[in-house]
N, C-alpha and C positions, 0 to 999 in steps of 0.2 A: 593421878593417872586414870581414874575412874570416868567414865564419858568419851572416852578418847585423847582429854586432855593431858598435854604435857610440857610443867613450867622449864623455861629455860632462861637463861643470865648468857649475855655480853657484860665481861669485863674491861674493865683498861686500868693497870695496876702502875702507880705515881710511880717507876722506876732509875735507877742511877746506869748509865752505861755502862759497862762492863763488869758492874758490881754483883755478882751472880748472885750472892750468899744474900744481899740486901732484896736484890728484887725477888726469891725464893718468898720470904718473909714476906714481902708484899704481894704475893700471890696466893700465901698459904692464908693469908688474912682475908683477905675476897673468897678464896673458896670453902671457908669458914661460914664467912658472913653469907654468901647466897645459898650453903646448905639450910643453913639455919632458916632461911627466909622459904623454902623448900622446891628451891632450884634443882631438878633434876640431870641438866647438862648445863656445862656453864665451860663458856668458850672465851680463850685469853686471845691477845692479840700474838703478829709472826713475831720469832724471835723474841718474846717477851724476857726471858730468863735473862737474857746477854743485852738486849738492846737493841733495836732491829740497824743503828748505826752505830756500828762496830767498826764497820770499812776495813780494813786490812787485819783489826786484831782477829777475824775470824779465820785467819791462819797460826794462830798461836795455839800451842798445845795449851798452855795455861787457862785458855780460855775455854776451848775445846773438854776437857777435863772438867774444869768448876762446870760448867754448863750441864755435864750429864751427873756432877756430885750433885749440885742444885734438883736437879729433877730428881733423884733419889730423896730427896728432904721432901719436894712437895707428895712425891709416891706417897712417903710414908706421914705425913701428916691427913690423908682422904682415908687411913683404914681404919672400918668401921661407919665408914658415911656414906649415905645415901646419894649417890650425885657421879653421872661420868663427864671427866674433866680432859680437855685440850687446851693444851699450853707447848708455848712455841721454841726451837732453841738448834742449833749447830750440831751436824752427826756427823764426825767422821764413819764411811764402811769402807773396808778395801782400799786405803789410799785417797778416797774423793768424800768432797765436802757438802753434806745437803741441807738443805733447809727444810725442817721439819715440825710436824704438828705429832708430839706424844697424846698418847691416850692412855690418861688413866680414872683405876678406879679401885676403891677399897683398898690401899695400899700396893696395889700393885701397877707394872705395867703393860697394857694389854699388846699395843702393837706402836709403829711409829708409820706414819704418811709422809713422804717426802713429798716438795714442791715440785709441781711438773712443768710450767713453764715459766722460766727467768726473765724478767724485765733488762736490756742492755739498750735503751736510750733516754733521752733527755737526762732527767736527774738520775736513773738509775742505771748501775754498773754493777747487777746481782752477778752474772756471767765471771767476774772476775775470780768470784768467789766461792760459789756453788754449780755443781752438776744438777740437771735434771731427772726425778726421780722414776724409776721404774714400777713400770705398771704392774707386772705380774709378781706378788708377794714372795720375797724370800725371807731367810732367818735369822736375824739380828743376835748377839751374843748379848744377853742382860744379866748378871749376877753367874748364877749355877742354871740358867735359864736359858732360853732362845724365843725371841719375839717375832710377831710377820712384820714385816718393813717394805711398804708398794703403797701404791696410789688406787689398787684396785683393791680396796677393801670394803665390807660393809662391817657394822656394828648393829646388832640384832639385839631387841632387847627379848627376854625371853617370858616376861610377862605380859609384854604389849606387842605382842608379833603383829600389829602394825606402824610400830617404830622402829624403822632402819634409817643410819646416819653415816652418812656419807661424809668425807671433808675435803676441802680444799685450800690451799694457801696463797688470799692476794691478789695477784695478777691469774690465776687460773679461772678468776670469771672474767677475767676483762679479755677475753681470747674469742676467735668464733666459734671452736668446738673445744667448750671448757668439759674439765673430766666429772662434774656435777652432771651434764647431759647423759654421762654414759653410766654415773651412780644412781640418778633416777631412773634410769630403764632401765637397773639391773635391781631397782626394789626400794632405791633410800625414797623414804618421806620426808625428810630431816633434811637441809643441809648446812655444813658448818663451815667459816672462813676467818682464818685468823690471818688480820691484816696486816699494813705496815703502811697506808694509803696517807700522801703527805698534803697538805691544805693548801689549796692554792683558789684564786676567785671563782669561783659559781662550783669548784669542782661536786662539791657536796652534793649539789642539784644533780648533774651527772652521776653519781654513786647513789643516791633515793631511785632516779630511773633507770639504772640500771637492774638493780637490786628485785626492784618490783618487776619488771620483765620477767627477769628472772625467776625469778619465783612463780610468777605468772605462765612460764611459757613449761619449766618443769612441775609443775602443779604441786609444789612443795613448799615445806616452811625451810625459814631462809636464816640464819644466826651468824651477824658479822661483828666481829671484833676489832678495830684497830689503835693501834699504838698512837699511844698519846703524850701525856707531861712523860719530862724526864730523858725522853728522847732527846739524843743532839741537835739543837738548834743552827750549826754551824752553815750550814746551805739550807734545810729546811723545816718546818714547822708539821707537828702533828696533834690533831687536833681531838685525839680518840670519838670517831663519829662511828658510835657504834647504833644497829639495826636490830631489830627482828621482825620478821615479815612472814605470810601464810599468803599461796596465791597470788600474788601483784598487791598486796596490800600491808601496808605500815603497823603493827601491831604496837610497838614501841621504837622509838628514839631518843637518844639521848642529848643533850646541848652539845654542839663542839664547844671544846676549851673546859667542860665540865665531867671531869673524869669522875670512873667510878663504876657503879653495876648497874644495867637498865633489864628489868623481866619482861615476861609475857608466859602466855600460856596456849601452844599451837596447838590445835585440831587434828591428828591426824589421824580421827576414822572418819572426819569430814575428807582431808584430802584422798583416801582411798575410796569415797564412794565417790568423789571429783573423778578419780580417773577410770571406778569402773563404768561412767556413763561416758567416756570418753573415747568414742571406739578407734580413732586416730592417735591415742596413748598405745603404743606399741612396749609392753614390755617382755625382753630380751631373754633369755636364758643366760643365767649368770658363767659363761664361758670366762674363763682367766679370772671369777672373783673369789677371794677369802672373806667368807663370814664369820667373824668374830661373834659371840653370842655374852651378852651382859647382863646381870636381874639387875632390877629396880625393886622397893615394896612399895605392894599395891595398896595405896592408900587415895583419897579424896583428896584432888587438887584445890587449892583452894583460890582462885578466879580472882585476874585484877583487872581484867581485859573486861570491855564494856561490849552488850548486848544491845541493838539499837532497838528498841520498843515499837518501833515502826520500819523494817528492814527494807520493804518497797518505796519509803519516804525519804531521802536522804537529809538529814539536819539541817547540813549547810546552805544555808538560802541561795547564793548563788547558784550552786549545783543542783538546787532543788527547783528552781527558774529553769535552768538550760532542761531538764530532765522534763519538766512539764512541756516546753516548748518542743523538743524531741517527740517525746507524745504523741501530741496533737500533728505532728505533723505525721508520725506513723499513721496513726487512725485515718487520717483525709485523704495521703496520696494509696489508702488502699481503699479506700472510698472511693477516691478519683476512679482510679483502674478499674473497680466494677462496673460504676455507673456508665464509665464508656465503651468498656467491654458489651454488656447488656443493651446500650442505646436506652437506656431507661431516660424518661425526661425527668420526673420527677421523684421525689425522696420523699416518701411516708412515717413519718412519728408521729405515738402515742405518747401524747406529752402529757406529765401528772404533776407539773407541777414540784416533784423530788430531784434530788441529784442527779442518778443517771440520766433520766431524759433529757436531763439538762445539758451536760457533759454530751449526748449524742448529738445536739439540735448543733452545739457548739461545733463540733467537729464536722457535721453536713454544711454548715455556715464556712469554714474553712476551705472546706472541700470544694465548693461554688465558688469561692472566691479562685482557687486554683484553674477555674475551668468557665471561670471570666461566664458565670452563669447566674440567672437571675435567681437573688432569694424566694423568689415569689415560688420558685418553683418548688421548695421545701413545704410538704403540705403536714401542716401541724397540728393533730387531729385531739382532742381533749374528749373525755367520756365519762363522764359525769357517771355515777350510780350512789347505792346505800353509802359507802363510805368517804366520798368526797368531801372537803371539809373547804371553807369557804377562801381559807388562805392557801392551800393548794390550786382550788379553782383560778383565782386571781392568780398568781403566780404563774400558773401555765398560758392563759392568753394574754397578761403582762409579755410575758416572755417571748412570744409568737409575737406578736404585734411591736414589740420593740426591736426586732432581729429583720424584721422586716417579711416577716412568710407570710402564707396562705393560713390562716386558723379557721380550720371547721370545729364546729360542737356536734356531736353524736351525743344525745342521751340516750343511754342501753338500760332504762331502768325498763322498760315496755319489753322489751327484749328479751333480757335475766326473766321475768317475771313470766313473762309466757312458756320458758325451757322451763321454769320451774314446775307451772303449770303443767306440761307435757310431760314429766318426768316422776310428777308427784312428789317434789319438793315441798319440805313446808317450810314457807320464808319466815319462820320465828324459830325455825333451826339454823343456828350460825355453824353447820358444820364444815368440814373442808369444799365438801360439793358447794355449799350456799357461795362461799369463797371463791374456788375454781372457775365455778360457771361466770362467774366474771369476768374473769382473766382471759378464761377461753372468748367470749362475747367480740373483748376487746380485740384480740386477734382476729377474728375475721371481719369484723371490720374495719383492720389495716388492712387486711391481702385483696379484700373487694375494693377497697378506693383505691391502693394500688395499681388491679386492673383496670378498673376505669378510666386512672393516669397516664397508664404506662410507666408505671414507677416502681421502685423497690423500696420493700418496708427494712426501714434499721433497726436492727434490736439493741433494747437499752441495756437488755443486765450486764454484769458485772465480773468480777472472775471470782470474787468471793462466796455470790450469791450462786453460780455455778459451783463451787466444791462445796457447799453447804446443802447445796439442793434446794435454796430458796427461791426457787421458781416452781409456777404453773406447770408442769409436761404439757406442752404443744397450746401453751397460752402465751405467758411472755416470755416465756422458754424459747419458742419461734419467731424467727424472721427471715429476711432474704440477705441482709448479712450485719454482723451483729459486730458494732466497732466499738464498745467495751468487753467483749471477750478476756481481753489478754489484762486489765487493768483491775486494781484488787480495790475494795471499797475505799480505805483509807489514803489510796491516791484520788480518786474520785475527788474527794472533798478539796486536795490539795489543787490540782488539775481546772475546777470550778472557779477558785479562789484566785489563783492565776492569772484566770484569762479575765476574773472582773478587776484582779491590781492593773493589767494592761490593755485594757479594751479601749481606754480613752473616752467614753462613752457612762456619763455620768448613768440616765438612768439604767440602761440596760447592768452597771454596777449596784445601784438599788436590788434590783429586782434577783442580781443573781447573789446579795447578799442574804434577800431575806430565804430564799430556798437554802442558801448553807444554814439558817437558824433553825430552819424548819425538822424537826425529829425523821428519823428515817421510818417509814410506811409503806405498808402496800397498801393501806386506805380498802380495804376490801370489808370491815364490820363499821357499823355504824357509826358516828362520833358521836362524845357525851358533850352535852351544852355543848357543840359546835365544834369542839376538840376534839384531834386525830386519839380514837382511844387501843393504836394497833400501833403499839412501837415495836419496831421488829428485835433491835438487840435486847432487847425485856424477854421476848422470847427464843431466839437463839442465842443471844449470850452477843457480846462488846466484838464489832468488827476488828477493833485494833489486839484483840487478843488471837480473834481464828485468823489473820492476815498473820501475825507470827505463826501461829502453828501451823498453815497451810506454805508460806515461805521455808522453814527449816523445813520441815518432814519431805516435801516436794522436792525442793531444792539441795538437798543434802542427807534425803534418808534417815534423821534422825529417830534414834528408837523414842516411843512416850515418854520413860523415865527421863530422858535427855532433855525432850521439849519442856518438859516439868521444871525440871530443874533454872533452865535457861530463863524460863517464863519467871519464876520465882525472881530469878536476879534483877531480869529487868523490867519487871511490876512492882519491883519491890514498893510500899506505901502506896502502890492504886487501887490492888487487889491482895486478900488475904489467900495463901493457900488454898484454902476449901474452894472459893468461887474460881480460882487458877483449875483446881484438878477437876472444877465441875462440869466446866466451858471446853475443857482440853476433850472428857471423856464425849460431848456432846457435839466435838469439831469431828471426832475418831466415828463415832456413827454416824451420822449425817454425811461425812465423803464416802466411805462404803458404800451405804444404802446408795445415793444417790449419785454411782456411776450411771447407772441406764440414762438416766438424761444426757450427761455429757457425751454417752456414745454415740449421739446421733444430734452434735450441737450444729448451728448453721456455718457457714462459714465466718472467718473475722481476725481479726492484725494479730499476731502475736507483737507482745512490744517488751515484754521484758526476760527474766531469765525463769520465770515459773511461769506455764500455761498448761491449760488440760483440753487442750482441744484430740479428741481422738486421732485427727491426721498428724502430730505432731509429738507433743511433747509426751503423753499420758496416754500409755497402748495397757489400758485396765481391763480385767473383765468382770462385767458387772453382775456377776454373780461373786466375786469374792465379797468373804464376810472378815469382820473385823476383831474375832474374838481373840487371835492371839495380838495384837496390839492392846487390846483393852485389859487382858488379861496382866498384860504387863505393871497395870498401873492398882490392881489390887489392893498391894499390898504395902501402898502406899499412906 
């Protein structure tokens, strides 16, 4: 429960129709088995107890009767376990017959959810059988007791007062305004469905995209259940395709035809920071709701759910094709738009030969092609000084001259040397000024051929190097509009790689391989025997590590302890602890410190779901400092 996490179980328990007392037993064993495995809610499918194809016996007292002796056997086989349990089964109240989702926990039973709307076509004829349940809770008679029995209830836990759970049964997400809409505006993060959903060709597909919507569209975790083996095969087949989902996304799945328990472990202080930046998330005053309130102990979940080491990256090559290709196309058609908005003719880079400028020259080469415009007019400026290194050199008018541009050479060593001079610099001091005055050089000699052109300079940095503060202030910090803004280093390199697997274009493939070999530099101190002697992650630490910690902390507020943790899982054998918490406390300074840059960045695309541009995503003040983040991680 610790981090926000919280495991939960989809069951489907091998059952016999009507046989209460037998499917009891085969439910009390599953919720045995997922306590143990340290499932904290663990949801059965509709009807489970009786069978969800009863058909006419669920007018039988007999049946009616074992179904709720049944549910007293399961009550009392969960006391003393850690785990709240929904399981399915036939209520008579007052005369009328409902279909219902119990809730229990620790032996006892907390409340009962009846189903709100009845399927009455194709294969199903639930109407003949059951009424539709009422929304405003009333009082169920249970032993010496009285329960709430409604559909407008929540389940609170009282340790993690950010899990509320909500339920549903079956056909109530298959509706337009199912009662899960009106349990997340009323507080659920949670929501639960115990199904009875029968298999028929591609249906499955339909229920993954449904589910994901869903979830997506309530910005909650999602736990479905359905009836599976055992069920009467006489008209139709179930297949138990059980879910669980966070957000529009599959956490776990289970095989159809392969019954049994599938886990996972939802987020839900991720999904409440989802919906406190969400300002079209309207949540409700709980009018007509009963809150049920439940402990859990608070103990350390222990994670089966995979952390992707690169969260900007996506795996799947496919989708990690379409995703670069998306990109690239963000980046150009907002290129297009300035370049024609301004009448600029031509486009100014400061090409070194590294990634980014690479990735920009690419994207202005895109951009011209969009605008049926000559490469020539790409002027692709190279500036040689102290740090230059010979395969950089080569590699940047390789690259100009194979793309087809205009390559000028400006040497700034005469330049540098004479500010130094005027400044009282001493050039055998490599301090930050030795450095700076570079950078800065470099820039005004993009904005004066600029003028000259009539053109605007592109800035190459990056989004990484932006929240790290790995820029110049008002060197390569500036431009007139900067189309890796929005792009985090570790796409970079995917992005580069891309367009040389599809360029078709054998050298200009050479050339942008050997720049992906080439170490990341600003090439700003001198090289040894001819080697870049300035790797930049040697000294800010491994981009694939502050690209996680700049994704979670941005994208979902996670406290350090959290990022820690997560980093741990999914480095696990790259990085030892120490170098994790070293790199973490050095991402926590350097984004503090170096808002002031970002608050005054040029324009440029936002393309994905983290950006720090001041008009947009990241309204920081750059005077905040970072000691209660850092403080966090002490005492560690």
């Amino acid at each position: 429960m610790r981090d926000g996490f919280i495991k939960v179980a989809a069951a489907t328990p091998n059952i016999k129709v009507a046989d209460v007392h037998y499917n009891a037993e085969q439910i009390i064993g599953q919720i045995k088995e997922a306590a143990e495995q340290g499932a904290k809610v663990i949801v059965f499918p509709e009807l489970c107890i009786t069978g969800y194809t009863c058909q006419d016996l669920f007018f039988q007292e007999m049946l009616q009767r074992g179904a709720l002796d049944a549910l007293q056997e399961i009550a009392k086989s969960t006391e003393g376990m850690d785990a709240l349990v929904f399981v399915g089964l036939p209520v008579r109240r007052d005369g009328k017959l409902y279909n219902v989702a119990a809730v229990v926990q620790d032996g006892e039973v907390l409340a009962m959810v009846p189903k709100s709307y009845l399927p009455n076509y194709n294969e199903f004829y639930e109407a003949r059988h059951f009424v539709s349940g009422n929304e405003e809770a009333v009082y169920f008679p249970w032993g010496e007791d009285e329960i709430p029995f409604g559909t407008n209830i929540l389940f609170a836990c009282n340790e993690m007062p950010e899990l509320q759970i909500g339920c549903e049964i079956c056909e109530d997400v298959w509706v337009p305004e199912t009662p899960g809409t009106a349990h997340a505006l009323a507080g659920a993060t949670v929501l639960v469905n115990l199904s009875a959903s029968n298999e028929t060709v591609s249906k499955d597909e339909y229920r993954q995209m449904l589910l994901k919507a869903t979830s997506a569209r309530l910005v909650a975790g999602y736990v479905y259940a359905s009836a599976g083996a055992g069920e009467s095969t006489q008209d139709l087949v179930f297949s138990g395709h059980n879910l669980i989902l966070e957000n529009g996304s599959i956490l776990a799945e289970s095989d159809r035809f392969n019954y049994g328990i599938i886990y996972s472990e939802i987020d839900v202080q991720k999904l409440t920071s989802e919906r406190q930046r969400m300002t079209t998330f309207f949540s409700e005053e709980r009018a007509g709701y009963l809150v049920v309130p439940f402990s859990l102990d608070e103990e350390k979940t222990v994670l089966s759910r995979q952390f992707a080491k690169t969260p900007f990256v996506p795996a799947n090559l496919a989708l990690r094709q379409k995703r670069c290709d998306d990109i690239l196309s963000i980046q150009a058609y907002g290129l297009k738009k300035r370049m024609e908005h301004t009448g600029a003719k031509t486009a100014v880079i400061g090409v070194s030969g590294g990634l980014d400028s690479t990735l920009a020259m690419l994207v202005v080469i895109k951009c011209f092609d969009l605008m049926d415009k000559d490469q020539k007019d790409l002027l692709a400026v190279t500036m040689p000084c102290f740090g230059t290194t010979d395969r950089t050199y080569q590699n940047a008018c390789n690259l100009a001259k194979t793309l087809g541009t205009t390559l000028k050479e400006v040497d700034i060593k005469a330049s540098v040397l004479q500010h130094f001079k005027d400044i009282n610099q001493d050039t055998e001091n490599h301090d930050v000024t030795y450095e700076n005055g570079q950078a800065r050089e470099r820039t005004q000699v993009l904005m004066d051929l600029a003028n000259q052109t009539n053109g605007l300079v592109i800035g190459t940095g990056d989004l990484s190097e932006l929240a790290l503060g790995w820029a110049t202030y008002n060197g390569d910090h500036m431009s007139m509009y900067g189309v890796n803004a929005g792009v985090p280093k570790t796409l970079v390199r995917h992005l580069v790689d891309y367009y040389a697997e599809t360029c078709g274009n054998e050298k200009l493939t050479a050339v942008l391989r050997d720049v992906l070999d080439t170490p990341v530099s600003p090439e700003l101190l001198p090289p040894k025997d001819g080697v870049i002697s300035q790797c930049t992650e040697e000294l800010v630490g491994p981009y694939e590590l502050h690209d996680f910690f700049l994704y979670y902390m941005l994208r979902f507020g996670f406290a350090p302890k959290k990022l820690y943790r997560l980093a741990q899982e999914a480095f696990e054998g790259d990085y030892d602890d120490a170098i994790i918490l070293k790199w973490e406390k050095t991402f926590i300074r350097r984004f503090f410190n170096a808002q002031f840059k970002r608050s005054c960045l040029p324009d440029g695309p936002k393309v994905g779901t983290v950006a720090v541009s001041p008009r947009g995503d990241l309204r920081m003040p750059s005077d905040a400092v970072s000691k209660l983040w850092l403080a966090e991680l002490e005492d560690i």
